[in-house]
Each structure stands twice: as structure tokens, then as C-alpha cells.
C-alpha positions as CSV (number, residue, x, y, z in Angstrom):
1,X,78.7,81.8,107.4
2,X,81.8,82.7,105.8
3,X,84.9,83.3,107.6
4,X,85.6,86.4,107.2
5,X,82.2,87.8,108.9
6,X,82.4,85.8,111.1
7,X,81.1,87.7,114.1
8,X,84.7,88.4,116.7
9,X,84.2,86.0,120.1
10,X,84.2,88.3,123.0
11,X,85.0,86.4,126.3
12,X,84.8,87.8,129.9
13,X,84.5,84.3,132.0
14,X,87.5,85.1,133.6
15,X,87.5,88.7,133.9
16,X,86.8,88.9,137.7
17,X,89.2,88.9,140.6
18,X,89.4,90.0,144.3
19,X,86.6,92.8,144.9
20,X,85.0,92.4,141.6
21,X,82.6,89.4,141.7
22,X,79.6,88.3,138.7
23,X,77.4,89.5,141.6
24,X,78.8,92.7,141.4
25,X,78.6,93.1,137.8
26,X,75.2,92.0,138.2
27,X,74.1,94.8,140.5
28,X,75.9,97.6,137.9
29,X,73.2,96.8,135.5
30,X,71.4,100.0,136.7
31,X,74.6,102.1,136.1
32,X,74.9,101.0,132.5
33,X,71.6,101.5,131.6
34,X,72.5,105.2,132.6
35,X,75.7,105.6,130.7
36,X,73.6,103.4,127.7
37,X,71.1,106.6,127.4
38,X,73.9,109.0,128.1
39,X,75.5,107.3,124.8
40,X,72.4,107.6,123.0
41,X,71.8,111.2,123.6
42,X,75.7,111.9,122.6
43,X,74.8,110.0,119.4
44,X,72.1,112.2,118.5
45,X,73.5,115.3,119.4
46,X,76.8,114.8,116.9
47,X,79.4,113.7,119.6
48,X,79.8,110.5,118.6
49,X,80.1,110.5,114.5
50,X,82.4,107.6,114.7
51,X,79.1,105.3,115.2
52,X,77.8,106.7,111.5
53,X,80.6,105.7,109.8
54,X,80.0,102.2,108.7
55,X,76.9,103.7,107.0
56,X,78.8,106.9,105.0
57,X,78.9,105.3,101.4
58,X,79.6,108.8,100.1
59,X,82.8,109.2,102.1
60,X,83.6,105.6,101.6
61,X,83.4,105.8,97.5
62,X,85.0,109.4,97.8
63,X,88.3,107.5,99.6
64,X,88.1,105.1,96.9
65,X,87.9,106.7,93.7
66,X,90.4,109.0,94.2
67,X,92.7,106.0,95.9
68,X,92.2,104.3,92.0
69,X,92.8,107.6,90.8
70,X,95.8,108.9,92.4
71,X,98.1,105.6,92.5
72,X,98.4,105.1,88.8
73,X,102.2,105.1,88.5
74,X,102.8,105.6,92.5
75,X,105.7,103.3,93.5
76,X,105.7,105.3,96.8
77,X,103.1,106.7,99.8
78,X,104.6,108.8,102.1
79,X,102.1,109.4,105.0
80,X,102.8,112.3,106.7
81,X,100.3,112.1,109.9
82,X,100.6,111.7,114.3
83,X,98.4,110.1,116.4
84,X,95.3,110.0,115.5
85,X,96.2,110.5,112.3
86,X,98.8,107.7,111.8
87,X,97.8,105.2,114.0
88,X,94.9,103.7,112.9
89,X,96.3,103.4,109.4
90,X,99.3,101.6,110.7
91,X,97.4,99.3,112.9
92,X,95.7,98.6,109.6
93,X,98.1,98.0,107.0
94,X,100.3,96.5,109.8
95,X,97.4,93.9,110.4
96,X,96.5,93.0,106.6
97,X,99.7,93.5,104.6
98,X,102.3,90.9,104.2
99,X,104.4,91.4,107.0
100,X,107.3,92.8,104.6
101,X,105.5,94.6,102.3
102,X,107.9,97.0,101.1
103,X,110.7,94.3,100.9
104,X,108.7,92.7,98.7
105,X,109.6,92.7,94.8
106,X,106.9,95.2,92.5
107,X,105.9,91.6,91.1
108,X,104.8,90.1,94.0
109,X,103.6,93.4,96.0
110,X,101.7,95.3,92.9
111,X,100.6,98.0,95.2
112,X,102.9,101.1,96.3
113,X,105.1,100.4,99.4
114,X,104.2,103.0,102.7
115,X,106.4,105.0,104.1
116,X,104.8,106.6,107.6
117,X,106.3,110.1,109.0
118,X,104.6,110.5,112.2
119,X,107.5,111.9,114.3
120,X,110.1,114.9,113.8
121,X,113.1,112.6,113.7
122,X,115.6,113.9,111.0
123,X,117.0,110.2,110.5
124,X,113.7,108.8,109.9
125,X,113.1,111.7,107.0
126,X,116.0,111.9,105.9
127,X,116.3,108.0,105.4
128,X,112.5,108.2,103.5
129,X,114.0,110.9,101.0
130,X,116.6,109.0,100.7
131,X,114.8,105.6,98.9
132,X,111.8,107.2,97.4
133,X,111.9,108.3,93.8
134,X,110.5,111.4,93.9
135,X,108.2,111.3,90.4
136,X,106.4,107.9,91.6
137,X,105.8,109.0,95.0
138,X,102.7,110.0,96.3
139,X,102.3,112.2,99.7
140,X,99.7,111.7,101.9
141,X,99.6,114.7,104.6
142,X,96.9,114.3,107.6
143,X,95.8,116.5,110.1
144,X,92.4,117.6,111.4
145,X,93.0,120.3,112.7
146,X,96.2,121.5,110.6
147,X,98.0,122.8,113.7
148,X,100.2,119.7,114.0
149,X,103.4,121.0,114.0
150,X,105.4,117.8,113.2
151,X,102.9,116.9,110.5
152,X,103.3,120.0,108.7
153,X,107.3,120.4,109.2
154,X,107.4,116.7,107.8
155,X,105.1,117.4,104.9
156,X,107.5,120.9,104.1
157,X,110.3,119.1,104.3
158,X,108.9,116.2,102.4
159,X,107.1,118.8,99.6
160,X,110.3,120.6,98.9
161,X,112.0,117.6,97.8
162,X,109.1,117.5,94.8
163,X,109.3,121.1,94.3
164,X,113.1,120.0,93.5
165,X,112.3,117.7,91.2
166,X,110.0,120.2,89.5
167,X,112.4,122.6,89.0
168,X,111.0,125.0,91.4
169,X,107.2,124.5,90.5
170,X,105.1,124.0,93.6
171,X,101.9,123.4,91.1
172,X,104.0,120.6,89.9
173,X,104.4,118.7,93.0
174,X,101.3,119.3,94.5
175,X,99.7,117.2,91.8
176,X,101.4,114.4,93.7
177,X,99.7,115.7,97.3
178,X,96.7,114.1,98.8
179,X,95.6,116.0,101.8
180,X,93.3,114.9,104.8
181,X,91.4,118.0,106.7
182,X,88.8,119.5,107.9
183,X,86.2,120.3,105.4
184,X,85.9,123.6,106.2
185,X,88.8,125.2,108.9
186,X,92.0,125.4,109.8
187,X,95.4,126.2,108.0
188,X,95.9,123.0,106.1
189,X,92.0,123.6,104.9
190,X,93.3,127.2,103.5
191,X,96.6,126.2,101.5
192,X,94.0,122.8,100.0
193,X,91.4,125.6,99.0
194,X,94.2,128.3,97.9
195,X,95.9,125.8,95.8
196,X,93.2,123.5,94.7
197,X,94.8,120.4,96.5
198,X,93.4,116.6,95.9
199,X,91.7,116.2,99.2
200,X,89.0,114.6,101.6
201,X,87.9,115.8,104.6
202,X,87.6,114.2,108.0
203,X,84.0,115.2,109.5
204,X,83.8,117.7,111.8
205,X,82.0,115.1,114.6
206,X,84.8,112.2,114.4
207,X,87.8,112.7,116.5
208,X,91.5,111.4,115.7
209,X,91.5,109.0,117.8
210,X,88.5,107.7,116.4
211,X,88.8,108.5,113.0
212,X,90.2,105.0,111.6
213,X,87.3,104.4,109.6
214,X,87.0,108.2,107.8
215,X,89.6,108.7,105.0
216,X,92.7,109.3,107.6
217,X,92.5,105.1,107.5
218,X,90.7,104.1,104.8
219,X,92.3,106.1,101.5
220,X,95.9,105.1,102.3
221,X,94.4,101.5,103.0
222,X,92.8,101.5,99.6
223,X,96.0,103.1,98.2
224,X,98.0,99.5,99.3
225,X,94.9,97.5,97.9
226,X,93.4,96.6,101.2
227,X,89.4,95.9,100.7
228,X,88.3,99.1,103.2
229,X,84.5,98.5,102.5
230,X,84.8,95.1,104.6
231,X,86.4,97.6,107.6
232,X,83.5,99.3,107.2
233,X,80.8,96.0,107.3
234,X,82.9,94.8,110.1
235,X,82.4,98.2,112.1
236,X,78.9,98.1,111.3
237,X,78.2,94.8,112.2
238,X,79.7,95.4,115.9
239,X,77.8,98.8,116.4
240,X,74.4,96.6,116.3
241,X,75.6,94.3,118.7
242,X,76.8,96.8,120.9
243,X,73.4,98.9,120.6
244,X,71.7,96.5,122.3
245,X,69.7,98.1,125.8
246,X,70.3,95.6,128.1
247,X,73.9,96.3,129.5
248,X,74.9,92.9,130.3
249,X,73.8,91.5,126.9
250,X,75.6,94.3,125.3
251,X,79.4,93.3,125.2
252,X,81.0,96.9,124.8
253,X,78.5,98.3,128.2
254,X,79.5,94.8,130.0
255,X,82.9,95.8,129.3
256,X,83.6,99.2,130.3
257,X,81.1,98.5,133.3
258,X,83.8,95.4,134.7
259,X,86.8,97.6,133.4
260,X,85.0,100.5,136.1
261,X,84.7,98.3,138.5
262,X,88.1,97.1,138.6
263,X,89.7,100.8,138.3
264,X,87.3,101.4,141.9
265,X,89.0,98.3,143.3
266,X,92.6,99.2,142.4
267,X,93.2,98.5,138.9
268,X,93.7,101.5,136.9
269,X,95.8,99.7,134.5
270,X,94.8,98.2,131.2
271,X,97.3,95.9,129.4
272,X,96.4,95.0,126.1
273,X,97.9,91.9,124.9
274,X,98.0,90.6,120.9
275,X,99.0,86.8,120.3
276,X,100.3,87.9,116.5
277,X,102.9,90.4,115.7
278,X,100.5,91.8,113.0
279,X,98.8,93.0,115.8
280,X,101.1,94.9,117.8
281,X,100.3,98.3,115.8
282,X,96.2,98.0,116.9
283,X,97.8,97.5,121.1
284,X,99.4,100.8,119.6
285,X,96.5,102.3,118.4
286,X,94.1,101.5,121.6
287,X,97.2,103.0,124.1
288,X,96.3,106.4,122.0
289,X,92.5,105.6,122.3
290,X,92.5,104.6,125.9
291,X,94.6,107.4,127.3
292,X,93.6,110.3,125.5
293,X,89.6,109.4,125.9
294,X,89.9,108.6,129.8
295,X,93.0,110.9,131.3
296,X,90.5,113.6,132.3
297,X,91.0,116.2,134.9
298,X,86.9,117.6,135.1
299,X,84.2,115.4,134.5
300,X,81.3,117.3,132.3
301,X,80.0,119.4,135.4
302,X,83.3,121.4,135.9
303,X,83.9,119.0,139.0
304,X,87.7,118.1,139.6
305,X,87.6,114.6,139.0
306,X,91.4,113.5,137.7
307,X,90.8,109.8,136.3
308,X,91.9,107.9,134.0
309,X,92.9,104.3,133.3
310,X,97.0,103.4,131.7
311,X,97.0,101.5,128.7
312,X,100.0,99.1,128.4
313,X,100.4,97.1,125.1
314,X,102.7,94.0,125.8
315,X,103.1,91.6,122.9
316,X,102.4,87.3,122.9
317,X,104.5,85.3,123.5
318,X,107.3,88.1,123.6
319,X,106.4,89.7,126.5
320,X,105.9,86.6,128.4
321,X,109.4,86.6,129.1
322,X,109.7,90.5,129.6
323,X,106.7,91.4,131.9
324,X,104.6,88.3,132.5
325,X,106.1,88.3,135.9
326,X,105.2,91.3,137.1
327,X,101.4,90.5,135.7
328,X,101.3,87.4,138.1
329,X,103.5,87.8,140.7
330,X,103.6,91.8,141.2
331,X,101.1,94.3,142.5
332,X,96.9,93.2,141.5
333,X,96.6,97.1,140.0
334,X,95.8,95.9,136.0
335,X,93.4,93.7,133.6
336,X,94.3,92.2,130.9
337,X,92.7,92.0,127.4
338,X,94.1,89.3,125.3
339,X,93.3,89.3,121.2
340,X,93.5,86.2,120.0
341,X,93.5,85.5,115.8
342,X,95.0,82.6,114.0
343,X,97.5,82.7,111.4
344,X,97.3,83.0,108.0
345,X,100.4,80.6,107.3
346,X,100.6,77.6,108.4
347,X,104.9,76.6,109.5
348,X,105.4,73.5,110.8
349,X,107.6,72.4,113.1
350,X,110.2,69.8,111.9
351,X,111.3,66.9,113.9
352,X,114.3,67.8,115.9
353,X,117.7,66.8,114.5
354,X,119.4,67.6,117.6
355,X,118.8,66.9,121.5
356,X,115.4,65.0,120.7
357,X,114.7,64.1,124.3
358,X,114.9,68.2,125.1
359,X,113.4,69.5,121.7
360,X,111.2,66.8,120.8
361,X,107.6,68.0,122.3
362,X,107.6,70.6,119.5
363,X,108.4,68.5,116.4
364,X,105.0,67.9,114.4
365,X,103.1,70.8,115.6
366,X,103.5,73.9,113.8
367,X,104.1,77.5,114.8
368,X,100.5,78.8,115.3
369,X,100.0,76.1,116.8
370,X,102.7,76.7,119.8
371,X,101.9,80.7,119.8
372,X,98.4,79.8,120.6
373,X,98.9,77.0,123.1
374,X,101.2,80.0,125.0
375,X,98.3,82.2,124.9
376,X,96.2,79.8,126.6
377,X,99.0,79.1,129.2
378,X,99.7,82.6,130.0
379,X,96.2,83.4,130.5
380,X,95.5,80.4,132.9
381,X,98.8,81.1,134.9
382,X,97.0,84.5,135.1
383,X,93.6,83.2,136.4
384,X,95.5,80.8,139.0
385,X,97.2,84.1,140.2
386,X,93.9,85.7,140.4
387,X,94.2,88.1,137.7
388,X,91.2,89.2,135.8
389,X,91.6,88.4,132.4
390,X,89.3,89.1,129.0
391,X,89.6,87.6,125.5
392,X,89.2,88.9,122.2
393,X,89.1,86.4,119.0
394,X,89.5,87.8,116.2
395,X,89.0,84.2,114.0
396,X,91.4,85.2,111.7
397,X,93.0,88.2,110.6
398,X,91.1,89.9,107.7
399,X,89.4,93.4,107.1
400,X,86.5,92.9,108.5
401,X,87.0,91.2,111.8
402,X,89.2,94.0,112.0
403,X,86.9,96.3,112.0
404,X,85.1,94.6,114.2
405,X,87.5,94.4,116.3
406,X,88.1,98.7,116.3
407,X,84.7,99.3,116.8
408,X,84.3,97.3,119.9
409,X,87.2,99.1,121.9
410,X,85.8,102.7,120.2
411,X,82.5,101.8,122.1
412,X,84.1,100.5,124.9
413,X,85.8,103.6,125.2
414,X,82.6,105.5,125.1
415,X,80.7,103.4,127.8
416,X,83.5,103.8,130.4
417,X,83.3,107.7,129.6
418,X,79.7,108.1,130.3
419,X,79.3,105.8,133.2
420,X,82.7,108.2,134.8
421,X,80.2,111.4,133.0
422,X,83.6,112.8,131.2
423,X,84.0,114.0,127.4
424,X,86.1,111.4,125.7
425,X,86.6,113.4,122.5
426,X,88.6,116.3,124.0
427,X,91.9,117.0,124.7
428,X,92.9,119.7,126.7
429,X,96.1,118.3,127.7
430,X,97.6,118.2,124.5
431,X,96.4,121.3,123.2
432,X,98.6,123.0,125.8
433,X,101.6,121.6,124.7
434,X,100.9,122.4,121.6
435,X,100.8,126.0,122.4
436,X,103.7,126.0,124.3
437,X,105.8,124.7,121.6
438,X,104.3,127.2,119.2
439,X,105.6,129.6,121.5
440,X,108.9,128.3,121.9
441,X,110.0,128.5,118.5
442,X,109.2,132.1,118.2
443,X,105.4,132.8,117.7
444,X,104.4,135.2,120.9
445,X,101.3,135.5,120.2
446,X,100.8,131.3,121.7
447,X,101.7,132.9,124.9
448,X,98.9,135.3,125.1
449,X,96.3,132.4,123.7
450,X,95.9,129.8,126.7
451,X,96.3,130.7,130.5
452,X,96.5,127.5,132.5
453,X,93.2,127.0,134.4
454,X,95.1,124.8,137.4
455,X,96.5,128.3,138.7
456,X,96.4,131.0,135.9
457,X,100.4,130.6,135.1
458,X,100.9,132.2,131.7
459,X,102.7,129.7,129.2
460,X,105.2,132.8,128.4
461,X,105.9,132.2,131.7
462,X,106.7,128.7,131.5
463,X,108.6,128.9,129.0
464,X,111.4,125.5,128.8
465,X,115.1,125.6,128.0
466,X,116.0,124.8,125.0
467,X,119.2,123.3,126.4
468,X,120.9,122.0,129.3
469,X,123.5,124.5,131.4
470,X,127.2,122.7,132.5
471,X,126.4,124.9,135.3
472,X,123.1,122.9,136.3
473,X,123.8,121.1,139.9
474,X,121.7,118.4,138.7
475,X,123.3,117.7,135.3
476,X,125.8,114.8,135.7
């Protein structure tokens, strides 16, 4: 079998600890076959659209052919996008790019280089305008909904430079606009309609969390020349084995049903742990995935409920001298999921011209080969400190074990959500803030629209200062 299908190894030997036994596991089997038909039904209702996505061929040639079509010329792809709607790209490009892609010379790179505005930090725009030529750039503006208000200042900010460069013509620039949307509501769906805007839509049953593998990740991917359909096999090729009816054959169900155990014995947090710094954006991405999905105050009766499980993303071997001592040696309250890949350079290690007797164990080997043996170390200090520990490996790094890889944790996700009976594809939480900071920079009518449910408080009511008083007694 070629590499790059190779099915992604999925290892849970060690992930048991005080309280949580094989036994245990074992005697859950009952629970997951509950939360397995409580998936099911979600599936066919249209709550969980992420699992047809592998299959979409129209939305996967649609991201395509207008990729091909809209990069002719494009030196530049400014991605204007938060959260759900950056992350998975990044974790993406981050992954399968050389790992200085824009540094790299036109004649080595050939495809645009990426510029991602997913915060409102003036610096960070202004440094953006400040390097792209604004004829050969192409912007890329993402939001499902189109309320996100740094998305959309970003993307004005961003747009006006074109209109410059135009002289004034808006109809001008926005032939160098892609935008991502809803296919049928929402603000950002009006201006694409009203102005005839290149776009593709993002399906009404997927998510931003989950929306990697609709166009907010795969047409910026195919923009940089990254092969999207293999994220797609990949994806697809995980779903089966994680449709499988027998919980404990099923990895994603054996998962989430060890992860719930451990949150019931006192480990509510979840550190996620690459061994490649191409990885570090997908730790990023499943913090996003994890919290959102799982931070829930009602479960899907009304009940007050309040759980929730902390991601952490640490990076290997970095990390090991920043927080491995707390893993071992502090309070048993997390798990640890390790993703494993091998590199896709090979650096050896020559032998030492200096203090041989000190340096001379590493001469010979070769960089992977160390990172790797750490990994191993790190996880078997953990075991011997009777931390449970999982491991993901990835094989190597390429599209399609990557995709793999994103559909595993999506499902994942989705089995500890049904066994706990909570939505994971809401997000009340943020919505309010949202509101509120409609509200704070001047549109009243945000304070009339949401009325906190945990005590009926107004959010005119609540409104923050927008600065801090010399006359505060706790400003120092």
C-alpha cells in the first residue's frame, strides 16, 4: 500500500491510569453503543454534515476550478477569516507547505505566498498592506455567518487598499475578492449577491469548527497548490473506520468513551502534544474544536449540566522543558494525546568537533531521529508517573493522513458529546460576546437582541469600559 494512504496508527495501550482500568473501558461498551445511535440519528437528521464531506465532489471541484481560475497572476492571498474560519486552513498549509513558504524565491515556491488576518491587530494589517502588491493580490474573506466583526473590519480595511489602487472603483477590486458564506443568509451573503462576488458557500449543516474540509480549508489550500482531494480520501477513509458498531472496535467511540472516563475520575484536561513543528497549527486547531464543542452549560434537555474538557496544545520536544514537569510530577487532572509523523528531511547529525566525550552520543544519528527518540522518552517517563497517555501516528506528513488525522478528533469530538447528551455544534457563549461588542461600538439595537438566560441581566446593562479610570483603587 502506498505511503501516503497509509491508514494513521491509533494507539491507546497506555491510556489508562488510577480509576480508569481496561476493565472499566470494557464495561462502558453499553454507553457507547448509546452515544453510537445517538450519532447516527444526528447524522441523518443534518447535524453532523461534516461526515458527508469526503463524498461532496460538487463542492470539492467547485473549490478547485475557481482556485485554477482565480490565481492566475496572484503573487498574494490575503485570508481574511477567525476561528473556524482560519484555523483549519492554517493547520493545513502549516502542515504541508515548506516550512518558509513565503520566504521562499517565486522560482522555487510557484504558488502565491499566504498572508492570514484572523485577529483585529493594527500591526499585523498594517504590516500585510505593507508587503503585498496590491494588483497580484488576491483576498480571501470567510465567515459563515458574516457577523464576524474582525473578519469584516479586516476585509474593509484590506478592500479599501484595492479600491485605491482602482482609483476609486469598488467593481475593480472586487474582481480580486473570493468570498466564503452562507449560501443563502447573512450580511456577507447580501453584499456577494448585491455585487456579484466570486464565491462558495459553506453548507448550512457544517459548523466552523468543523468546516476544514468545505471550501473555508480546501480553496485557499488549492490556491497554494496543496492536493485537497487526498484531504478529502483521507477524511473519508477514517469516517468508515470510525462507523464501525462495536464501540471498542471503533477507535473514535473507544476514544471519547476513555477520554469520559477520565474527566469522571478527575481529568478534565486534554493536552495535545505534536512531535513536529508543522504540526503545532492542527494542536491549534483541535484547542478550538475541543473547547467550543464540549464547554456546555445545558445538556440537550434544558438540564444545567456545566462540562466541558480544557484543551492544552504543548509542542515536542519544546515543551518538554517548559511543562513536562508539571505533566509528571504535578496534579493527575489531564491526558495526553501524542501525534507522532516522521520527517520529510532527513539532517544528520555530524560527528562532534568539540567536547566528544559530552556530545558524542548524538554524532551519526540524525535529527528525526533524536525528536523521535524524545517522544518515546517523554511518553514512557509519563507511563512510569502513571499518566495516561494516547498516540497518534501520522506515518508521515502528507494530505491525506492529514485528513485522516482531522476526521478522527471531529468524530471524537462527536462521541464524547453524545455519550455527555450535549449539542457540540452550538455556541451560545460566543454569540453573546458578540452582541455585546456590537453594542459597545454604538449599535443599540444589540442590547435589546439577547437577555442573558443565567439571570435575565440586559447586555445594555452590562455594558464594559472602554478604558481604565486613574481613579480606579485597583489600577496600579
Amino acid at each position: 500500500m502506498p505511503a501516503q494512504t497509509h491508514p494513521i496508527r491509533i494507539d491507546l495501550s497506555d491510556f489508562f491510569a488510577e480509576h480508569v482500568t481496561a476493565k472499566q473501558l470494557q464495561k462502558a461498551r453499553p454507553e457507547g453503543k448509546r452515544a453510537l445511535k445517538a450519532l447516527e440519528k444526528d447524522e441523518k437528521a443534518g447535524r453532523m454534515d461534516f461526515t458527508k464531506l469526503p463524498d461532496d465532489k460538487k463542492l470539492l471541484d467547485a473549490s478547485v476550478k475557481l482556485a485554477r481560475k482565480m490565481k492566475s497572476g496572484v503573487t498574494d492571498v490575503v485570508i481574511c477569516g477567525i476561528g473556524g474560519s482560519s484555523l483549519g486552513f492554517l493547520a493545513v498549509a502549516e502542515a504541508l507547505l515548506h516550512p518558509r513558504h513565503n520566504a521562499l524565491p517565486d522560482s522555487k515556491r510557484k504558488v502565491p505566498r499566504f498572508h492570514l488576518l484572523d485577529n483585529a491587530d493594527a500591526d499585523t494589517v498594517a504590516a500585510v498592506l505593507d508587503i503585498i502588491n496590491p494588483s497580484k493580490t488576491l483576498v480571501v474573506v470567510i465567515s459563515k455567518s458574516g457577523s464576524g466583526g474582525e473578519t469584516i473590519a479586516n476585509f474593509m480595511v484590506v478592500l479599501e487598499r484595492l479600491v485605491k489602487h482602482h482609483k476609486g472603483s469598488l467593481p475593480g477590486a472586487l474582481k480580486q475578492v473570493v468570498a466564503i458564506t452562507d449560501p443563502e443568509n447573512g450580511a456577507l451573503r447580501r453584499f456577494v449577491n448585491e455585487h456579484k462576488v466570486a464565491s462558495l458557500p459553506v453548507p448550512p449543516g457544517v459548523g466552523g469548527r468543523f468546516s476544514v474540509l468545505t471550501p473555508v480549508g480546501i480553496f485557499p489550500a488549492a490556491l497554494l497548490g496543496i492536493k485537497v482531494a487526498d484531504l478529502l480520501a483521507g477524511a473519508g477513509a477514517m469516517l468508515k473506520r470510525c462507523h464501525r458498531s462495536d464501540p471498542l472496535v471503533n477507535p473514535a467511540m473507544t476514544t471519547a468513551l476513555a477520554l469520559d472516563l477520565h474527566c469522571k475520575a478527575g481529568r478534565p484536561i486534554t493536552v495535545f502534544m505534536p512531535y513536529a513543528d508543522s504540526l503545532w497549527r492542527t494542536a491549534d486547531w483541535f484547542r478550538q474544536l475541543w473547547a467550543e464543542s464540549l464547554g456546555k452549560a445545558t445538556d440537550n434537555h434544558g438540564h444545567r449540566v456545566h462540562v466541558g474538557m480544557t484543551p492544552m496544545a504543548a509542542l515536542g520536544a519544546t515543551d518538554q522543558h517548559s511543562q513536562v514537569q508539571l505533566y509528571a510530577e504535578g496534579p493527575d487532572d489531564k491526558t495526553y494525546i501524542f501525534l507522532r509523523t516522521a520527517a520529510k528531511t532527513k539532517v544528520s547529525i555530524p560527528k562532534p568537533r568539540f567536547e566528544k566525550d559530552a556530545y558524542g552520543f548524538l554524532g551519526g544519528s540524525t535529527l528525526d531521529t533524536l525528536l523521535n527518540i524524545e517522544g518515546d522518552a517523554t511518553q514512557a517517563a509519563l507511563k512510569t508517573f502513571g499518566r495516561p497517555t494516547m498516540r497518534i501516528d501520522m506515518h508521515q506528513t502528507t494530505a491525506h493522513n492529514l485528513g485522516q488525522v482531522f476526521m478522527f478528533l471531529e468524530m471524537v469530538t462527536a462521541g464524547v458529546a453524545a455519550l455527555w447528551d450535549i449539542d457540540a455544534y452550538d455556541q451560545p457563549g460566543v454569540e453573546l460576546g458578540k452582541l455585546l461588542t456590537k453594542y459597545n461600538m454604538g449599535v443599540e439595537s444589540a442590547g435589546e437582541q439577547y437577555v442573558d438566560e443565567y439571570g435575565g441581566i440586559k447586555v445594555k446593562e452590562i455594558k464594559p469600559k472602554h478604558g481604565i479610570s486613574r481613579d480606579d483603587p485597583l489600577v496600579f
